[in-house]
N, C-alpha and C positions, 0 to 999 in steps of 0.2 A: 424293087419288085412290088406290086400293086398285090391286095389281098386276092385278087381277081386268077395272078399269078403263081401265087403261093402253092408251092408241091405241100401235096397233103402227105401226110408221114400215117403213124401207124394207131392202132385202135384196140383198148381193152373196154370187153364187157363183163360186169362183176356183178352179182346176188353183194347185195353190202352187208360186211360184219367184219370185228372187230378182225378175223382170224382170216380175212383178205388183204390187210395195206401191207405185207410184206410181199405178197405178188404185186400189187398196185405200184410200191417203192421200185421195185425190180423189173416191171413193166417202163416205168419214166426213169431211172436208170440207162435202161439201154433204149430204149426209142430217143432218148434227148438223147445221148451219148454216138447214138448212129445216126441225128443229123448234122453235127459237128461240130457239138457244143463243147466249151471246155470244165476240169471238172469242176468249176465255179461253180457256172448256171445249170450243172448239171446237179450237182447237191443242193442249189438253192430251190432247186424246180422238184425235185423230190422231195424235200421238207416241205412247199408250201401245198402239193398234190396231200400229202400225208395228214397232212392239220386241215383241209377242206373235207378229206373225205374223212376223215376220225370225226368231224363235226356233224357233218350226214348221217355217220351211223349210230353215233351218241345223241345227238337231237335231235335230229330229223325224221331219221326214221323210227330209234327208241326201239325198241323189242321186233318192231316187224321188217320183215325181209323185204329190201328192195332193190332195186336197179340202178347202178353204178358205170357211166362210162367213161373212158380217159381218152384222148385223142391229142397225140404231139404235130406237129406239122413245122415247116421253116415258113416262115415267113421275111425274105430279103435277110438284113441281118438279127433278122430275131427268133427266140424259137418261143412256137404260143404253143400252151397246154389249154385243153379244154376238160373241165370236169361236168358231165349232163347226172341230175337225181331226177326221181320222182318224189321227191319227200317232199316236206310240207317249205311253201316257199319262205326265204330268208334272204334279204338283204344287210350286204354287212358293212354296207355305207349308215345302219344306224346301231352298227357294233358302238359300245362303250368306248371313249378312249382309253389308253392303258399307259396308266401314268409310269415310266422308267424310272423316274426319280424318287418316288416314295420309297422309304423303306419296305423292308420286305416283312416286317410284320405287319404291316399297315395296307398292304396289295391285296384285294380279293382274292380265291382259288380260281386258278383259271383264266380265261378274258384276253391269254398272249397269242392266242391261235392268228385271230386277225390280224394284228398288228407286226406278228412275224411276218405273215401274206404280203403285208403293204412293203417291210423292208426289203425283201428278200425278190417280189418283184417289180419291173419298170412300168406296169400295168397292172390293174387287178379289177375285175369289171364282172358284174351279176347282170344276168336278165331273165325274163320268163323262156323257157323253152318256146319254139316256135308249137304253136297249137297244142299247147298245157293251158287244163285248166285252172281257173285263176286261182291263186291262193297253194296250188299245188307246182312241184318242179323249180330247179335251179339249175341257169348256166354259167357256168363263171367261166370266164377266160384270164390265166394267166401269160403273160410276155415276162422276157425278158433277152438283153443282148446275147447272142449264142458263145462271143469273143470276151471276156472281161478282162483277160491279161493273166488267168488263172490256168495253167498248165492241165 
């Protein structure tokens, strides 16, 4: 199925804070889960929603209130998550790498957000929102197989 193709699935819009990612979780919960994902890619797509927008609201936006959307959809055998901010732009192709292998007294606080994103899905892609201002707004799209063999 061509992205051309792709049945659009379902849509949340959120005011971002800390005391939203349990509706956000439960949002991608059942929107991946009702396009017939298994609970694989459906826990791995809720943890990585969770850790982009805990990122948004802790850095991005910082104390001020802002706009938050999620949007699942199928695409052929995959199902892509879309998280849209207006917060201050961030790529996270120049995230820190995180090293697994150091001890853990030796790890900085923090810095696993990312790198759980990369594990967890088969895609992981930032860009400017279409007509944001520059330096402003994040679109990230995650994928992942809807099938992985996980019940």
């Amino acid at each position: 199925m061509s992205t051309a193709e792709a049945r659009v699935g379902e849509s949340l819009g959120v005011t971002a804070s800390l005391g939203v990612l349990a509706e956000v979780r439960a949002f991608v919960r059942s929107a991946v889960g009702g396009l017939g994902a298994d609970k694989r890619t459906v826990s791995a797509l809720v943890q990585c929603v969770d850790e982009w927008v805990t990122n948004v609201v802790v850095h991005g936006y910082g104390e001020t209130p802002g706009p938050v959307s999620v949007t699942a959809r199928r695409d052929g055998d995959d199902i892509v998550v879309v998280v849209r901010d207006e917060a201050s732009a961030y790529d996270p192709a120049t995230a820190p790498s995180f090293d697994r292998d150091a001890p853990l007294e030796r790890r900085p606080f923090g810095g696993m957000g990312i790198a759980l994103i990369r594990d967890l899905s088969s895609s992981f892609e930032r860009r400017a929102p279409t007509g944001a201002t520059p330096g402003v707004g994040n679109e990230v799209t995650m994928r992942r197989p809807a099938l992985t063999g996980g019940a």
